[in-house]
PATORLUM-55138 format. One line per 2 residues: their letters; for each residue x, y, z of C-alpha. Coordinates in Angstrom, 1 decimal. Example, Ala and Ser with C-alpha at 12.3 -4.5 7.8 and 13.67 -1.06 7.14 Angstrom:
PATORLUM-55138
as = 12.3/-4.5/7.8 | 13.7/-1.1/7.1
//
This chain:
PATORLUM-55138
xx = 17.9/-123.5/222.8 | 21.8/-124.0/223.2
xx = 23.7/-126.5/224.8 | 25.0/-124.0/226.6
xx = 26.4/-120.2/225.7 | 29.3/-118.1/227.3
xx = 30.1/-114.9/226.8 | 33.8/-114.2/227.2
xx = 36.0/-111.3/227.9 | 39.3/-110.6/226.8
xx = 41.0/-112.0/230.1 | 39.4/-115.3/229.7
xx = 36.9/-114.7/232.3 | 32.7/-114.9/231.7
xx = 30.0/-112.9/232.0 | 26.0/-113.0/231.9
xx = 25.2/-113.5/228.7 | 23.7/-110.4/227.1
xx = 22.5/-108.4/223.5 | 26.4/-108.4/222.1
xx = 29.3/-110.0/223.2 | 31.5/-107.9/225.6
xx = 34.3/-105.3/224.1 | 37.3/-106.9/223.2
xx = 35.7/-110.1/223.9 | 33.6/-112.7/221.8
xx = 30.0/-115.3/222.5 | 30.1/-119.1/222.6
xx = 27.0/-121.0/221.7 | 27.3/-124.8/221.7
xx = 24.2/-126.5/219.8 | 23.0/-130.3/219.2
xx = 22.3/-131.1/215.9 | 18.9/-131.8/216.0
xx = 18.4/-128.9/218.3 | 15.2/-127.1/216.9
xx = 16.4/-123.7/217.3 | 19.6/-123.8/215.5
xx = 18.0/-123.0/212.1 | 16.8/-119.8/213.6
xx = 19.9/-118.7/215.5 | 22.5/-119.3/212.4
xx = 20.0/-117.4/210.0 | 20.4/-114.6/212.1
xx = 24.1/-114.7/213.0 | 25.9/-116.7/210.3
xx = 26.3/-116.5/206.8 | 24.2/-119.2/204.4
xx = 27.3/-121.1/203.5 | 28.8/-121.2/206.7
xx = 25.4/-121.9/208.2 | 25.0/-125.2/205.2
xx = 28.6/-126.8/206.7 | 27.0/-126.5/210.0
xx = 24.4/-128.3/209.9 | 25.5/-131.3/207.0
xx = 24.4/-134.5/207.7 | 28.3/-135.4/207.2
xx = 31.6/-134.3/207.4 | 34.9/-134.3/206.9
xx = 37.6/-132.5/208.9 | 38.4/-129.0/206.9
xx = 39.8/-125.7/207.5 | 38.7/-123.1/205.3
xx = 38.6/-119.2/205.4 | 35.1/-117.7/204.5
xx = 35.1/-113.9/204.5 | 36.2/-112.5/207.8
xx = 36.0/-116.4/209.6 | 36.9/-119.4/209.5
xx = 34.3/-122.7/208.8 | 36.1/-126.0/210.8
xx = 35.4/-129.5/210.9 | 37.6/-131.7/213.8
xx = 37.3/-135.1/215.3 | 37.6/-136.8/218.3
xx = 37.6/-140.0/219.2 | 34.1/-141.5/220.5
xx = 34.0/-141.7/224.6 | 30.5/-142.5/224.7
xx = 29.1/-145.6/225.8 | 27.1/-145.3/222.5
xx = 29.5/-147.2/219.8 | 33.4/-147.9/219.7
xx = 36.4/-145.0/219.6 | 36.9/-145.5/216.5
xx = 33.6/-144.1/215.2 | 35.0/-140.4/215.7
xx = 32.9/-137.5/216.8 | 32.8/-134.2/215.0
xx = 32.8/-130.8/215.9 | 31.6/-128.0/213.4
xx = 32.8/-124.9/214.1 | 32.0/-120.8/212.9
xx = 34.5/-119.0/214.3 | 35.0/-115.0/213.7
xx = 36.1/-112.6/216.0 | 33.6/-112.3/218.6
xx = 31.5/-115.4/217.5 | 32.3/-119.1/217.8
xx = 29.6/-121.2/217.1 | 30.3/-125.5/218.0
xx = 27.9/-128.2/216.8 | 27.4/-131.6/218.0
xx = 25.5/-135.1/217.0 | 27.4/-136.8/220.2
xx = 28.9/-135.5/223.3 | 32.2/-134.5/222.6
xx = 34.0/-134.6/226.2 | 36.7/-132.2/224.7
xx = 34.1/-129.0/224.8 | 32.8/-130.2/227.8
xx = 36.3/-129.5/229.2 | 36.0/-126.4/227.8
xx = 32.6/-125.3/229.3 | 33.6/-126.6/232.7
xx = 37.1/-124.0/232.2 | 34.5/-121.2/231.0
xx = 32.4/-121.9/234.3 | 34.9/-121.0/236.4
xx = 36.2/-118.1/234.8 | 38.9/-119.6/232.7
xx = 38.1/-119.7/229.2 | 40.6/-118.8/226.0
xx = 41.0/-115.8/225.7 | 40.5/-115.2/222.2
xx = 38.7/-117.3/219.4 | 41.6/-118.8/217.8
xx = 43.0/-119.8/221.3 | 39.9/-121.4/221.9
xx = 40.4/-123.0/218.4 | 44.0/-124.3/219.9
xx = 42.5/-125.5/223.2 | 40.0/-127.5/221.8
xx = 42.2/-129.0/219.1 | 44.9/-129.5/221.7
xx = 42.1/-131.9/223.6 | 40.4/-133.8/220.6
xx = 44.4/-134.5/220.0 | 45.6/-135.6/222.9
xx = 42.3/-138.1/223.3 | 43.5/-139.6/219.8
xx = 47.4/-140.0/220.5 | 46.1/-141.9/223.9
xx = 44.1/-144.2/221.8 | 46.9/-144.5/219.5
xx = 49.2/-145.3/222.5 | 46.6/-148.0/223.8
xx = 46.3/-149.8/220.1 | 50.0/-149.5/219.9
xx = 50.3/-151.2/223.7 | 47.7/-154.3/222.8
xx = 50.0/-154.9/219.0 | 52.9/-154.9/221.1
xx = 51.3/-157.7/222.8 | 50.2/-159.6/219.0
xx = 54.1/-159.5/218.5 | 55.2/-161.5/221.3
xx = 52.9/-164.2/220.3 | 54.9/-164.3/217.2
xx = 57.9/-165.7/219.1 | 56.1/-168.5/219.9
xx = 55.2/-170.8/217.3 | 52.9/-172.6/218.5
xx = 50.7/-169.7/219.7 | 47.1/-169.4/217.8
xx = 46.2/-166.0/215.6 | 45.0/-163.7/218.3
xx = 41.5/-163.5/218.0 | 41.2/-159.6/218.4
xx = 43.7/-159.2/215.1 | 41.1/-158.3/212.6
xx = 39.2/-156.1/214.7 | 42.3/-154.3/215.3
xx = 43.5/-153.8/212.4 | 39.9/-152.5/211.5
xx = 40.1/-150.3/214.6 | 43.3/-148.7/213.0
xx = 42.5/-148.2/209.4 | 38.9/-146.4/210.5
xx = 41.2/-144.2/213.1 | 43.7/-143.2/209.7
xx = 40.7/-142.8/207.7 | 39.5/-139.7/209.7
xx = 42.9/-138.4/211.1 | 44.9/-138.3/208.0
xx = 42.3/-135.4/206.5 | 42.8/-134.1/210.2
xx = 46.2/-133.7/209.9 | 45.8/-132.1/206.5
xx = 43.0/-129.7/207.9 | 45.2/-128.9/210.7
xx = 48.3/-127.8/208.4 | 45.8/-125.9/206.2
xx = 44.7/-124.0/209.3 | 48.1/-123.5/210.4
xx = 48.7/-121.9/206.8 | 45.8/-119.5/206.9
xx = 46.2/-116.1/206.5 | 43.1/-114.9/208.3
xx = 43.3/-112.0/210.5 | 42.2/-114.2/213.4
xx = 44.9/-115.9/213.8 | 47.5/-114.6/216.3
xx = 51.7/-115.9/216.6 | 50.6/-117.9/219.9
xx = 47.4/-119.9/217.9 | 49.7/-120.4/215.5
xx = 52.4/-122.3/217.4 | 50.0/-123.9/219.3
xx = 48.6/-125.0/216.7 | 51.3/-126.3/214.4
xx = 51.9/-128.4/217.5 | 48.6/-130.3/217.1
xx = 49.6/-130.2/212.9 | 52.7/-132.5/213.6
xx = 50.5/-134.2/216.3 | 48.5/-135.4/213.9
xx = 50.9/-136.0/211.5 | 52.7/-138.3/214.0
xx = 49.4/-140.2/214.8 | 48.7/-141.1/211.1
xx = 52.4/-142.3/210.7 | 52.2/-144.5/213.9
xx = 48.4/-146.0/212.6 | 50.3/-146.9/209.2
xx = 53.0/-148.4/211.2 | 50.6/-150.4/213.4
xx = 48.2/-151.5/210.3 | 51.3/-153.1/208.9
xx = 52.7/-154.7/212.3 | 49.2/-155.8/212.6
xx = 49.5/-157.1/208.5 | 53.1/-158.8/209.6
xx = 51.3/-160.6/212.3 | 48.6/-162.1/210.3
xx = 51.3/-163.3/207.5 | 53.6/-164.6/210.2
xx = 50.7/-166.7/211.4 | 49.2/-167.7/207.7
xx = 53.2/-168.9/206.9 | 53.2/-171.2/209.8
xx = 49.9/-172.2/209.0 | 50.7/-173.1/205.5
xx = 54.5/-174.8/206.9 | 52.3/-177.0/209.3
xx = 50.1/-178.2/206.8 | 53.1/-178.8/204.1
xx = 55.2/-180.5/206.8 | 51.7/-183.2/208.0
xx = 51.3/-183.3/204.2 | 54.9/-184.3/202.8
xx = 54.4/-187.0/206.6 | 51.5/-188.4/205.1
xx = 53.3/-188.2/201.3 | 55.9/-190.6/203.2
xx = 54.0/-193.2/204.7 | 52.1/-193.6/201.5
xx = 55.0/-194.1/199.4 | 55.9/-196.3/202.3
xx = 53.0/-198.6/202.2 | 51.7/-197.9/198.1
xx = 53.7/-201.5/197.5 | 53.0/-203.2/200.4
xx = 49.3/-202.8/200.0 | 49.8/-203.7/195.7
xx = 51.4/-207.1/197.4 | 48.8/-207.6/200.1
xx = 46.2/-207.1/197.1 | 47.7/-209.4/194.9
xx = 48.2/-212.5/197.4 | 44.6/-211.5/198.4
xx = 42.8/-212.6/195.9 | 40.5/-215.5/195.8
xx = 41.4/-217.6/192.7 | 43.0/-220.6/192.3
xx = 46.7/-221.0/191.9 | 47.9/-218.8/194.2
xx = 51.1/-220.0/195.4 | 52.0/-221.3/199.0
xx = 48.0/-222.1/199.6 | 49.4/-225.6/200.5
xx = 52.6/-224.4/202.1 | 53.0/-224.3/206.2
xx = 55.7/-221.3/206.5 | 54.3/-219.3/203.1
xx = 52.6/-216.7/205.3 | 55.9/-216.0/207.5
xx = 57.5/-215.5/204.2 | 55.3/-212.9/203.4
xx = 55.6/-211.0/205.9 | 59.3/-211.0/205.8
xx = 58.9/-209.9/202.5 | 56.7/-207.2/203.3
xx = 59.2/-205.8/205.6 | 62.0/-206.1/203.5
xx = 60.2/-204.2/200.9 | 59.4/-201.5/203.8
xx = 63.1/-201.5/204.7 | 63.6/-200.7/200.7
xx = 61.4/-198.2/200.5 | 62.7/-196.1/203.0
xx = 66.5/-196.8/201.8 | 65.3/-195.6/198.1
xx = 63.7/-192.6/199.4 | 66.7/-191.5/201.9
xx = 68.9/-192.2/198.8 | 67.0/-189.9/197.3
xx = 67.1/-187.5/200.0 | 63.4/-187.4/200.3
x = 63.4/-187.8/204.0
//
């Protein structure tokens, strides 16, 4: 059985569904996937190819005229509690002139919007402005998860004025977060401008506008992901260059003090030795002379390396 079914009239109001949708007017039915009637219901009321794009294990958004409909594929972003926003829903759609036909896998809040409008009276009024409505929903859901992304890279970019600030840890998953959301919104986009395009009889002036609206929506959405994924890329490269800069600057330290104490410890070495005829052995201030040599040589080192401008 459906998820639910309307049937509409011409003003936008319902009515008990019946046999045939009313004059002027066109039927709703909403289905689950794996609902067990569906393969019964479209082999009486669809065609076999429309039927095939209804019930495809996967999808991609699309907009494509068959005969006297339409077969549509949109997303939305996922609301659920059931994985992240980023793992978009679908919505397959059959429209014609009296028929529109949505299926499901998950809950797509957008056409429950829709059905709670159609409850009390005020549906679209035609197909294609149902088309309009529901794109205008599954749209506005994405740009405010666009907005949100946008908001928390905002926040990555401050950290960039401080130096000394670590990588934020929630980069990567970000910046996964936005490439999966371009992935399915930029053949959105391009569905959306096809559908704006089509020359079916369905579509009225009004869908139209409305839905070249959503066209540049989308378009504006995918530009804005692209931007973020390479704020997000900046951000990561930022951090990676201080990284490297830190570890060059402790390195070229530690280069330094080596060069620093390479001839003191050669020295130390040699007078270390346990053999005989090492001089001063007998000699009461030989060890005070060693160390004053020791630092003089330190003293050298450094003078030969700022002559050098090494430091």
């Amino acid at each position: 059985m459906t998820v639910f079914a309307f049937d509409i009239t011409a003003n936008g109001s319902n009515v008990a569904t019946a046999d045939a949708p009313p004059e002027g007017g066109y039927r709703w039915a909403h289905f689950d996937l794996d609902d067990p009637h569906l393969t019964a219901f479209l082999d009486t009321h669809v065609p076999a190819i429309p039927a095939a794009a209804l019930v495809a294990p996967e999808t991609r958004p699309r907009a494509d005229r068959f005969g006297d409909g339409l077969m549509l594929n949109l997303r939305g972003v996922n609301l659920t509690d059931d994985g992240p926003e980023d793992q978009m829903v679908a919505v397959r759609m059959w429209v014609t002139a009296h028929l529109v036909v949505t299926v499901r896998m998950r809950q797509v809040f957008a056409l429950d919007t829709l059905r709670e409008d159609a409850a009390q009276g005020y549906a679209p009024a035609t197909p294609m402005m149902f088309v309009s409505s529901l794109s205008t929903r599954l749209m506005g859901r994405v740009q405010d998860t666009v907005f949100d992304l946008s908001g928390r890279v905002d926040g990555m970019e401050d950290s960039v004025q401080d130096d000394d600030s670590p990588l934020p840890p929630e980069l990567a998953e970000e910046r996964r977060m936005a490439i999966r959301l371009r992935r399915y919104l930029a053949p959105q986009r391009d569905a959306l401008v096809a559908l704006v395009g089509t020359d079916s009889p369905l579509m009225s002036q009004s869908a139209r506008d409305l839905l070249r609206e959503q066209a540049n929506l989308a378009k504006l959405n995918v530009e804005e992901l692209e931007g973020l994924i390479a704020r997000m890329t900046a951000v990561q490269d930022h951090h990676t260059a201080q990284a490297a800069l830190l570890q060059g600057h402790n390195g070229y330290v530690l280069s330094i003090i080596a060069a620093v104490f390479l001839p003191l410890g050669f020295i130390t070495g040699l007078f270390g030795v346990n053999v005989a005829g090492m001089p001063g052995i007998n000699t009461s201030w030989a060890f005070a002379a060693l160390c004053a040599g020791l630092v003089a040589m330190s003293v050298g080192a450094v003078w030969v390396l700022r002559w050098l401008k090494w430091i």
